[in-house]
C-alpha positions as CSV (number, residue, x, y, z in Angstrom):
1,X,0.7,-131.4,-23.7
2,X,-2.4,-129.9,-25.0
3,X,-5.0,-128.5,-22.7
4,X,-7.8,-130.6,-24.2
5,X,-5.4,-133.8,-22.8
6,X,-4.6,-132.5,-19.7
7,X,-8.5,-132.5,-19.2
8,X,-9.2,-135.9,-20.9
9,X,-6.5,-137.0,-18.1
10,X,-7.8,-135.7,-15.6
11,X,-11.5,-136.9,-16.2
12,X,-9.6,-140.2,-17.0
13,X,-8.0,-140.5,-13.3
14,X,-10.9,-139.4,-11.7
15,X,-13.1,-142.3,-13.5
16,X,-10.3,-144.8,-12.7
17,X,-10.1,-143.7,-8.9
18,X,-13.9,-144.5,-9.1
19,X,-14.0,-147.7,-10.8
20,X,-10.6,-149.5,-9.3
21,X,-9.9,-149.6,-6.1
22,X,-6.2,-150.1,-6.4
23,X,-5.9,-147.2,-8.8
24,X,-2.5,-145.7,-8.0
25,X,-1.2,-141.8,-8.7
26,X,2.1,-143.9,-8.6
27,X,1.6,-146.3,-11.0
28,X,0.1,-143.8,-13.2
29,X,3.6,-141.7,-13.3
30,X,5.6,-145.0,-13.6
31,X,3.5,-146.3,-16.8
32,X,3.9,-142.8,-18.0
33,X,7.7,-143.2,-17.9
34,X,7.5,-146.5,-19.3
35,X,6.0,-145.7,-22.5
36,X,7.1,-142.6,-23.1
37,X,10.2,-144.0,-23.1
38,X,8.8,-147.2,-25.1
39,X,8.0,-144.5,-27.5
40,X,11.3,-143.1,-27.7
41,X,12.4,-146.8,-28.7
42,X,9.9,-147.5,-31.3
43,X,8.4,-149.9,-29.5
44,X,4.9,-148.9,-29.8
45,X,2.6,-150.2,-32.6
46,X,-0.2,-152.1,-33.4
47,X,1.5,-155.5,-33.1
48,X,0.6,-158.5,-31.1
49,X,1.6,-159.1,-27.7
50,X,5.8,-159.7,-27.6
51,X,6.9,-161.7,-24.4
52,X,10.0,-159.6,-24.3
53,X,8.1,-156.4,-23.5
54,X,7.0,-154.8,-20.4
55,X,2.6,-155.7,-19.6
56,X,1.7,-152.2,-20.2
57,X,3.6,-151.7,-23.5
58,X,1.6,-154.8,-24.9
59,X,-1.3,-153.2,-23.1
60,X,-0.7,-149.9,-25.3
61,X,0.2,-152.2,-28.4
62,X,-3.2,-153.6,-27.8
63,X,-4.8,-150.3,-27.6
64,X,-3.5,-148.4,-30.5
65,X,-4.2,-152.0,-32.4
66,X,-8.0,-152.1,-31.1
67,X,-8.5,-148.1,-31.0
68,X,-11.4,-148.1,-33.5
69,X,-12.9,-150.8,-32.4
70,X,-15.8,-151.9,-30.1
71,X,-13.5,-153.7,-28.2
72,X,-11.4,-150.9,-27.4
73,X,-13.9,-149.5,-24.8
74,X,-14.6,-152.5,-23.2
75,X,-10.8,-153.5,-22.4
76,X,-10.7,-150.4,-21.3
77,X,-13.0,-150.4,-18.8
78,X,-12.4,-153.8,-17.0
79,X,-8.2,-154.5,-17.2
80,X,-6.9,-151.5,-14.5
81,X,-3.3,-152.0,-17.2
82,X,-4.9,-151.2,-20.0
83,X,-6.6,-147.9,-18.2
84,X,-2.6,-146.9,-17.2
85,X,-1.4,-147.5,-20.7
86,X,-4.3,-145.6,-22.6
87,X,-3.4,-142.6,-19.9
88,X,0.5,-142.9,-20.8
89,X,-0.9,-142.8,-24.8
90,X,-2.7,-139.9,-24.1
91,X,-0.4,-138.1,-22.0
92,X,2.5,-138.9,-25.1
93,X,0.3,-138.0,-27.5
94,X,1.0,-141.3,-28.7
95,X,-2.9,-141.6,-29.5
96,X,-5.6,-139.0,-30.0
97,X,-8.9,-138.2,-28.2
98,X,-12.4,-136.8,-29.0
99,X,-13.0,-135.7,-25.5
């Protein structure tokens, strides 16, 4: 992983652990997993949500669907799921970043 993501994440998790109470280092690791291997399936894109998948691959559906968006950074902020997908995007490179 690049060193400019390893910093976004980092900043990223320290923001979350300040905004959510409930933000977990676990959970982080486990959404991680989950769509990194979501990735490996071909299940990520910019489609609606799909009842069959797990919350935070429709959360990162969502993302990379709304990335250029206003309402990207709003979601982001208030839904703690979409905070864990859009680290797990990052963290795959699944996404990219400005920061």
């Amino acid at each position: 992983m690049p060193t400019k993501n390893k910093h976004h994440i980092t900043e990223l998790i320290k923001s979350a652990k300040e905004r959510f109470d409930n933000f977990s280092d676990a959970e982080t690791q486990e959404v991680f997993l989950t769509i990194k291997e979501a990735k490996s399936r071909g299940l990520l894109q910019k489609q609606p949500p799909d009842r069959c998948l797990n919350q935070y691959v429709n959360a990162a559906n969502h993302l990379l669907r709304t990335y250029s968006t206003d309402e990207f950074a709003t979601i982001l902020m208030q839904n703690i799921d979409y905070l864990y997908a859009y680290i797990a995007l990052v963290a795959t490179n699944s996404i990219t970043t400005t920061a």
